[in-house]
C-alpha positions as a Markdown table, in Angstrom:
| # | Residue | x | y | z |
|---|---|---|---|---|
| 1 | Unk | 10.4 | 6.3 | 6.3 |
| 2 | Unk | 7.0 | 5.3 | 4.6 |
| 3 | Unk | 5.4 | 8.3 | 2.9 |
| 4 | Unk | 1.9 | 8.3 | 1.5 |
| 5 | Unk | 0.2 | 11.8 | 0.3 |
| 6 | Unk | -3.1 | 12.2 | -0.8 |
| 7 | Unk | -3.7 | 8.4 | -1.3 |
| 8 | Unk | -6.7 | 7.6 | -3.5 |
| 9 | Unk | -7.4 | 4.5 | -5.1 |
| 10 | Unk | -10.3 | 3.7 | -7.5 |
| 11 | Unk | -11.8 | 0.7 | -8.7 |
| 12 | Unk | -14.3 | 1.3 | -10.8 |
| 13 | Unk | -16.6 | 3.9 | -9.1 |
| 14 | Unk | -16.1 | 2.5 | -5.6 |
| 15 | Unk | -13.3 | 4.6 | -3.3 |
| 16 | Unk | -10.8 | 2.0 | -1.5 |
| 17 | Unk | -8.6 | 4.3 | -0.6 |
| 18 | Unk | -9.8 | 8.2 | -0.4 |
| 19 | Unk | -7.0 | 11.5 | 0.3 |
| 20 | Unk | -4.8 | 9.6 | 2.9 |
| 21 | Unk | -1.7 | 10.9 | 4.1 |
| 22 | Unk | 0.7 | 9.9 | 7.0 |
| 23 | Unk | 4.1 | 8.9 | 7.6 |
| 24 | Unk | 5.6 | 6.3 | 9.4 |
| 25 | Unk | 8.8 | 7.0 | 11.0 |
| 26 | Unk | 12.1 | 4.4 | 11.3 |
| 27 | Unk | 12.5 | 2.8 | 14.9 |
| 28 | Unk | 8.8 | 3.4 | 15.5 |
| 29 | Unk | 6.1 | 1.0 | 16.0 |
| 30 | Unk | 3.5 | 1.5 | 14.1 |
| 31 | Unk | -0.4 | 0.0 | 14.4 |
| 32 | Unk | -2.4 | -0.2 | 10.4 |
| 33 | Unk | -5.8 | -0.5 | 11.9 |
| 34 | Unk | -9.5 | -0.6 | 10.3 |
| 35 | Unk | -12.3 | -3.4 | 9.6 |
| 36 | Unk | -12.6 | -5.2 | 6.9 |
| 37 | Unk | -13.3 | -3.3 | 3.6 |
| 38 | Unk | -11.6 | -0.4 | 4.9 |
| 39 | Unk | -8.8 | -0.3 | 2.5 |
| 40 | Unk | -5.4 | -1.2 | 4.3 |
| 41 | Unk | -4.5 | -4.1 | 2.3 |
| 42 | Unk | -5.1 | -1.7 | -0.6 |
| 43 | Unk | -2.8 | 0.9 | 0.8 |
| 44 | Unk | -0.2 | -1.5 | 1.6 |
| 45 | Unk | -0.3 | -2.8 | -2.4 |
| 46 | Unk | -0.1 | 0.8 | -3.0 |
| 47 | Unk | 3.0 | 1.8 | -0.6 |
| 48 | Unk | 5.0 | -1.6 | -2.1 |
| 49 | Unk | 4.6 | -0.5 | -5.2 |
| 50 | Unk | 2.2 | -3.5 | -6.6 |
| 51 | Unk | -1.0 | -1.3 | -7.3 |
| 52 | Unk | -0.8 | 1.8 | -8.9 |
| 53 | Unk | -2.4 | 4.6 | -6.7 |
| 54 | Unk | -5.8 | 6.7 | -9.0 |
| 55 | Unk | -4.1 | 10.0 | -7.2 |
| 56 | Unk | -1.5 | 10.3 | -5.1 |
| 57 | Unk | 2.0 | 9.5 | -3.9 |
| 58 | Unk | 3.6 | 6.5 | -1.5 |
| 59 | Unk | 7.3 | 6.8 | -0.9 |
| 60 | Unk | 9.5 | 4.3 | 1.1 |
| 61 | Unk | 12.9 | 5.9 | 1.9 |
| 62 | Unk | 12.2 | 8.7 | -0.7 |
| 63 | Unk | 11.4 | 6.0 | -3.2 |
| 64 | Unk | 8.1 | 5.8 | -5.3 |
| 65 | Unk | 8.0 | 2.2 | -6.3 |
| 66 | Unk | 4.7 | 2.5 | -7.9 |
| 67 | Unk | 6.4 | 4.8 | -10.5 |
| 68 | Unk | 8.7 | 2.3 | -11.6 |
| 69 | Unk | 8.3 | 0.9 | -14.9 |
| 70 | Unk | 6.6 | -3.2 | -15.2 |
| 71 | Unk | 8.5 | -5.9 | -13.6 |
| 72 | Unk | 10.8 | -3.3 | -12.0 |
| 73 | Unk | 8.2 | -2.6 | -9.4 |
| 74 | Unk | 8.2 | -4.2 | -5.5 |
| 75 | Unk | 10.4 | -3.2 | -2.8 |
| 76 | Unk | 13.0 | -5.6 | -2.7 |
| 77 | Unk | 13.1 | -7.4 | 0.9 |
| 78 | Unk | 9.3 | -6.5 | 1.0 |
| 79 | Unk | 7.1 | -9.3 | 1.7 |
| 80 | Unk | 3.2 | -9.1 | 1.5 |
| 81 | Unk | 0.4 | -11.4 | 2.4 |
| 82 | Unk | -2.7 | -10.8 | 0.7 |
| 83 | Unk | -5.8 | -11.7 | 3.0 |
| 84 | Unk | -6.9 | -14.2 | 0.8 |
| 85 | Unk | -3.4 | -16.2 | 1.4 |
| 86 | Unk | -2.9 | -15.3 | 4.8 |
| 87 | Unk | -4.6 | -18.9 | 6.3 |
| 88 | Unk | -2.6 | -21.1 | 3.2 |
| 89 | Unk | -3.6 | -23.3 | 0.4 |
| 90 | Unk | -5.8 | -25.6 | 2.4 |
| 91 | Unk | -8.4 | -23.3 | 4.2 |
């Protein structure tokens, strides 16, 4: 189970990421929608534990990975492609 309460992530004074919560059941498929800008890749950094939320809690399986301490954080299995690598080294 994915977990994310009152998600808020900060950059400066620009909101990515402002009060979401949901959860995303095992066995169910699950759509992460939104146009550009709108903070998903954000969220998923935040729920795999690679960004650390402003405010906020993600959980996967009860777990908070962005809690864990440096180099200990990631969800081992995990694998994320940022948008910026998602056409390769050659686009």
């Amino acid at each position: 189970m994915i977990e994310v309460t009152h998600l808020t992530k900060h950059y400066g004074t620009a909101t990515a990421v402002d009060d979401l919560s949901s959860a995303v059941r095992p066995g169910i498929v699950t759509r992460f929608l939104g146009p550009n800008g709108a903070g998903k890749s954000t969220t998923m950094r935040m729920i795999l534990g690679l960004d650390r939320p402003s405010s906020g809690t993600a959980a996967v399986n009860g777990r908070k990975l962005a809690a864990q301490g440096p180099g200990r954080r990631g969800l081992h299995g995990s694998g994320f492609v940022t948008p910026d690598e998602r056409d390769g080294p050659d686009r």
